[in-house]
C-alpha positions, -999 to 999 in steps of 0.1 A, spaced: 0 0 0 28 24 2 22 32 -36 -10 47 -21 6 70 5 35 79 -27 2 91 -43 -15 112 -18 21 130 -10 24 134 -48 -12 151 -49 -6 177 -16 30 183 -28 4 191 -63 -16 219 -49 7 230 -24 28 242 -56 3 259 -73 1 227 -98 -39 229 -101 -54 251 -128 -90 267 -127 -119 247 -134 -133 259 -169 -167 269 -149 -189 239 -162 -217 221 -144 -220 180 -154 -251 161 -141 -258 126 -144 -292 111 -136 -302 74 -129 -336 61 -143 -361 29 -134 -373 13 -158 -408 -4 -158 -435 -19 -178 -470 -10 -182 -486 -17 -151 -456 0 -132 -435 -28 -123 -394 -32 -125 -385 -44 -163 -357 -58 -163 -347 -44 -198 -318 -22 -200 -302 -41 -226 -328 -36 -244 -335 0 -242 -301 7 -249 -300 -14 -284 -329 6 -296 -320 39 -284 -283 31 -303 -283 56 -325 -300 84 -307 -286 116 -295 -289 106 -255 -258 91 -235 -276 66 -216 -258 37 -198 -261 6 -181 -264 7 -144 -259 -22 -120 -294 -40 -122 -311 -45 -160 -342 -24 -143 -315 6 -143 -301 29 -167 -281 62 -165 -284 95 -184 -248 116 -187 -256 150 -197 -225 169 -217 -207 194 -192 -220 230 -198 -209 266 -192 -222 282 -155 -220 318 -172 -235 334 -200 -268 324 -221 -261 308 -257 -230 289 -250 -242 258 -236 -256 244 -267 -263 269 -298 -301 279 -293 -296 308 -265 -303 287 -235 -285 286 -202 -274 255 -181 -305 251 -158 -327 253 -192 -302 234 -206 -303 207 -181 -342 202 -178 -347 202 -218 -322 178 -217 -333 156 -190 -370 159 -204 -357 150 -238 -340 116 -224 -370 105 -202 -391 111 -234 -368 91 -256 -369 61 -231 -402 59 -225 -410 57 -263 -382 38 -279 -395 5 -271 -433 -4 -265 -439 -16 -230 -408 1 -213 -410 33 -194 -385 52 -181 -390 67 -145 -371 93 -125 -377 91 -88 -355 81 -55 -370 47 -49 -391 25 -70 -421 18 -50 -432 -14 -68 -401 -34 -64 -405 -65 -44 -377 -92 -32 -378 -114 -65 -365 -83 -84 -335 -79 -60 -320 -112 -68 -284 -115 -83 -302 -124 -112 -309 -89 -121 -276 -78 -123 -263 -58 -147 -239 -81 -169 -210 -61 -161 -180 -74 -147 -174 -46 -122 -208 -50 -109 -201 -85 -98 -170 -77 -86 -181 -53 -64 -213 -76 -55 -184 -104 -45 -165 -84 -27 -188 -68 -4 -205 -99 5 -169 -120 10 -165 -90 35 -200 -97 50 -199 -134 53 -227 -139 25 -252 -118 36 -268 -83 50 -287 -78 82 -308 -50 66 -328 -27 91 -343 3 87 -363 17 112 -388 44 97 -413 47 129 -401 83 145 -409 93 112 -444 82 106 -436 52 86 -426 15 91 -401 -5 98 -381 -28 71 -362 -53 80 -346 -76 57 -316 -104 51 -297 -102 16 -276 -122 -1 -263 -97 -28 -262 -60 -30 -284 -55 -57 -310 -39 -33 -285 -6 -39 -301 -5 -73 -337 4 -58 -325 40 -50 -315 63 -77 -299 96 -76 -292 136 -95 -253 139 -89 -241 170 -94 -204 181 -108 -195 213 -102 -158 224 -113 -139 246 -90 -113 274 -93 -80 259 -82 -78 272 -47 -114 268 -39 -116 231 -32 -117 233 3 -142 264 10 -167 248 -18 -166 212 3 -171 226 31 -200 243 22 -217 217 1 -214 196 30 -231 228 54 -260 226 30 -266 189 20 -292 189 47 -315 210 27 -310 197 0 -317 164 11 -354 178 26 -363 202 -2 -356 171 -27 -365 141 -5 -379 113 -34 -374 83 -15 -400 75 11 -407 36 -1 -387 8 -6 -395 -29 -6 -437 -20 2 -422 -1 34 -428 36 39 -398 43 60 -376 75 59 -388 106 34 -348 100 17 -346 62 24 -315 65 -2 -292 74 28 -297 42 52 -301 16 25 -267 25 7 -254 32 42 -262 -5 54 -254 -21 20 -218 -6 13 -205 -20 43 -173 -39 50 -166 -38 83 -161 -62 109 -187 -65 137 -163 -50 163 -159 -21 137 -194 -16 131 -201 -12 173 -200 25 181 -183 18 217 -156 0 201 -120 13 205 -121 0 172 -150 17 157 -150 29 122 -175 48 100 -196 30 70 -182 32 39 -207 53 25 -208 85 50 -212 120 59 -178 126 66 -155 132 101 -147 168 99 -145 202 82 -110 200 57 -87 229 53 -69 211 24 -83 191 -8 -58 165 1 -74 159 40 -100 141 21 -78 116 0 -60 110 35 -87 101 56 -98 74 29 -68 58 36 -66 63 71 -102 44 78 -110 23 41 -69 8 37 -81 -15 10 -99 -8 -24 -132 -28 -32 -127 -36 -68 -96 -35 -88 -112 -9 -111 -140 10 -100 -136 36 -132 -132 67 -106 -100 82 -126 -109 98 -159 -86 117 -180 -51 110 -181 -42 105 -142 -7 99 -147 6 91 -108 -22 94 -86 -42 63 -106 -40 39 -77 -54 64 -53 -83 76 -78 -92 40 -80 -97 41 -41 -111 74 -37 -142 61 -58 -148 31 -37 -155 57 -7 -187 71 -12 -195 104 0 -224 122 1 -202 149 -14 -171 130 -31 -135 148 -48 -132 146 -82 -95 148 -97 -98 148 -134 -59 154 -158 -77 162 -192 -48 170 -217 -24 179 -193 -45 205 -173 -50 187 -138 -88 198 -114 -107 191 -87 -143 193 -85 -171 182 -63 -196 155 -72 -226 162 -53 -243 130 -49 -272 135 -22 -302 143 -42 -325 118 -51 -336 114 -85 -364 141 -89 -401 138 -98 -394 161 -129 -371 178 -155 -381 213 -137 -373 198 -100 -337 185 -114 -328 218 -128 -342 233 -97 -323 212 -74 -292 217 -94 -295 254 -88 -296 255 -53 -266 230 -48 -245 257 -71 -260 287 -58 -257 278 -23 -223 266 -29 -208 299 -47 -228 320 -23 -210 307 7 -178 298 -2 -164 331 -4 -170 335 35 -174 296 49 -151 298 75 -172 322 94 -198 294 88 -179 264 99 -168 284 132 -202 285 143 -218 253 133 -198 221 145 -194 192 120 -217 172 142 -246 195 137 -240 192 99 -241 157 107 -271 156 123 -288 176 106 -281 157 76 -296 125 92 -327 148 101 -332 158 69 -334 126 53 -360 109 82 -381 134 79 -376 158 49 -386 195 49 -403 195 83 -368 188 96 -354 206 126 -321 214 118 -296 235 139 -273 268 115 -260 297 132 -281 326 138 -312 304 144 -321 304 178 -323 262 189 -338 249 153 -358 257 128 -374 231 102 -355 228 67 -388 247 50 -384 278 74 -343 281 71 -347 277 31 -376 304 30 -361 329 54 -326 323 49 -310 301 24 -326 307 -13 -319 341 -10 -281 328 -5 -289 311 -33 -297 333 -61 -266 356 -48 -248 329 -54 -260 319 -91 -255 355 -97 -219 354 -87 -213 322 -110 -229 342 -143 -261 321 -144 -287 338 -165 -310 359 -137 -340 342 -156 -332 308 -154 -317 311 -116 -352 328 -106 -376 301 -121 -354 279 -105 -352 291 -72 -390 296 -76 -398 261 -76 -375 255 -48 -396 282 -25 -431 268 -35 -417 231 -20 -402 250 8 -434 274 17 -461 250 16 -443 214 29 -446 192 -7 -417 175 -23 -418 144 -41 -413 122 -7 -446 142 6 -464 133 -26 -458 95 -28 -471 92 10 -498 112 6 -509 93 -27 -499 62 -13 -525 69 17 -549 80 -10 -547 46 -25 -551 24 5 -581 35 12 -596 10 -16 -568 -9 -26 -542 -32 -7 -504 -23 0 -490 -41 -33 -525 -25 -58 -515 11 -39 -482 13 -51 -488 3 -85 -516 27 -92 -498 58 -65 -463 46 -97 -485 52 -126 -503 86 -114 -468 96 -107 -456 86 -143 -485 104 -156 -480 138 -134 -439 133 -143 -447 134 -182 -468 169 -181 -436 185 -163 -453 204 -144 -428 210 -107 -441 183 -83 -456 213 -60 -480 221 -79 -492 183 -92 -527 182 -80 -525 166 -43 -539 138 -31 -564 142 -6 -572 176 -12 -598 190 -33 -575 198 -68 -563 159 -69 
């Protein structure tokens, strides 16, 4: 391993010279997708979908079960209107035609296959979790083998949903292919060269609110558990360590491998270093994590992206010019193309609004509380209570957004060039969740409720998938779909 260590010397010794150049300002977004067949159900056809869509102008991939695929979006420009693709539009209206377009193409290429964008697919059930419905990708069964050889075969699943109105799921696996019921937005957001560390630390200030203004995940396996159920399943799956490492008193103790993170960084490299310190041994020989032309630092890239955090670094040598950016990787995958380019610009424009001054930030709110309040925000979405200085004990994730934060937000998307337009319809749709309580998680319960009252758990789901679907296609934000249980449903 001392290649490793070689590598993360080489890498300070790399920005400690001045060897990183400024990011070239461009936002990249990736988006994972179910896929399902008429009546709402997992379809195991990836393979498929992809054959047919071959020669059409969408990068779509394969992702690690056949009912999965993922769209990559080409990077574009923060700043200006008309560079980000010829016809006059800006990123954010760059990123939900696009994102529109792909679920469009999906859904229609083949008959019988939809494509659908939300956290967690309601209507899966155990037979579609089977190693059966993996991917047939090497890496993805090298990655299945190795976590499991780690767990002794299989996965004590448990997640308790009760303190937040739900249920409880509890569950023993055999393979990790569970992972593939939650689906995310990730966020890149390139970085000038010596603002790494201020833009970290502020993404991971902020993830809370993200995670409740864009919670999508409330159901998984017929369960209603936690409103961004994302964060405890790939917590409990991606997890290697021993029983004395996984007990909290133990002098021993470690975090998951999927985590929040320890502390606020003061340099790019801390994070590279405290992978090694607490996950010594890569998962897979080649998880794919170093693009570009890496040059030294290969072996650690490959064991940087077999740590997943919520907010990851990014080191990317593209002809010669080496970066860091941030890979924001806590939003679910949104009920529409307006929600994604919503959430995308309050990630940036919180971001850019508080990096210039996050130290003043971090001095005031302990790494715990972002912690915490991280964990809040995913049980229970915007009617978190979440602590942030200047608020007096808490104040739910709704109320800090609304009085505080989106107006951080669009000084921040002005600071990064974004077109004042686009930033503002964004930012609008981010207010109406905020202001009156309804996110995608808050839909699904409420329809799912709806449902029950005439149809059992397994009927619900199926019929709560397809109104969904239907309300996903018109585009219209999810705060103003009509609501279930109110008189405009």
């Amino acid at each position: 391993m001392a290649r490793l260590d070689d590598e993360l010397a080489h890498l300070r010794a790399l920005v400690d010279a001045g060897g990183l150049v400024d990011g070239d300002g461009l936002l990249g977004v990736e988006l994972e997708l179910h896929l399902v067949d008429e009546h709402g159900r997992p379809s195991w056809s990836n393979d498929t979908l992809l054959a047919a869509l071959a020669e059409h102008d969408v990068d779509l991939q394969t992702e690690l079960a056949r009912f999965n695929v993922e769209l990559n979006l080409p990077p574009v420009p923060l700043a200006g209107d008309g560079r980000t693709g010829g016809d006059g539009a800006g990123p954010l209206a760059t990123v939900r035609t696009a994102i529109g377009r792909a679920i469009g193409a999906a859904s229609s290429a083949v008959a019988g296959i939809g494509a659908v964008s939300v956290g967690t697919l309601p209507t899966l059930g155990p037979a579609d979790v089977t190693a059966a419905a993996m991917s047939d990708r090497g890496r993805y069964q090298q990655l299945d083998a190795s976590i499991m050889r780690a767990r002794g075969g299989e996965i004590a699943l448990d997640i308790d949903g009760r303190d937040a109105g739900g249920e409880r799921l509890t569950a023993t696996l055999d393979t990790i292919l569970l992972e593939a019921a939650a689906t995310s937005l990730q966020v890149h957001l390139d970085l000038p060269a010596d603002g790494f560390a201020a833009a970290w630390n502020a993404a991971q200030a902020v993830a809370a609110v993200q995670v409740a203004v864009a919670a999508n995940a409330p159901v998984l396996l017929g369960r209603t558990l936690w409103h961004e159920t994302r964060v405890p399943l790939f917590e409990q799956l991606i997890d290697v360590r021993s029983a004395a490492q996984r007990d909290p008193t133990s002098a021993v103790a470690l975090p998951p491998r999927v985590w929040f993170g320890g502390r606020w960084i003061e340099h790019p490299a801390d994070l590279f270093a405290e992978n090694l310190t607490l996950f010594r041994q890569p998962l897979v020989d080649d998880d794919g994590a170093a693009d570009g032309s890496v040059g030294d630092l290969a072996a650690l890239l490959r064991h940087n992206g077999t740590v997943w955090r919520w907010n990851r670094p990014v080191y990317a040598a593209n002809a010669g010019r080496p970066t860091l950016r941030i890979e924001n990787r806590v939003l679910s995958a949104p009920p529409t193309a307006a929600d994604a380019a919503a959430d995308v610009a309050l990630f940036v424009g919180l971001v850019t609004g508080l990096a210039a001054d996050v130290d003043a930030l971090t001095d005031r709110l302990p790494f715990a509380d972002a912690d915490a309040n991280f964990r809040a925000a995913a049980r229970h979405g915007l009617a978190a209570e979440l602590r942030w200085p200047g608020v007096r004990g808490t104040a739910t994730a709704g109320e800090l957004l609304a009085d505080r934060l989106i107006e951080v937000a669009a000084d921040g998307l002005a600071t990064a060039g974004v077109p004042a337009d686009e930033a503002g319809a964004a930012l609008d749709v981010i207010a109406g969740r905020a202001s009156e309580g309804r996110n995608g998680a808050a839909w699904q319960l409420a329809a799912l409720a709806e449902e029950e009252v005439h149809h059992d758990r397994t009927t619900a789901l199926e019929r709560m998938l397809l109104r969904y679907r239907d309300l996903q296609a018109a585009g219209e934000p999810v705060h103003r779909w009509p609501w279930p249980g109110t008189r405009t449903a």
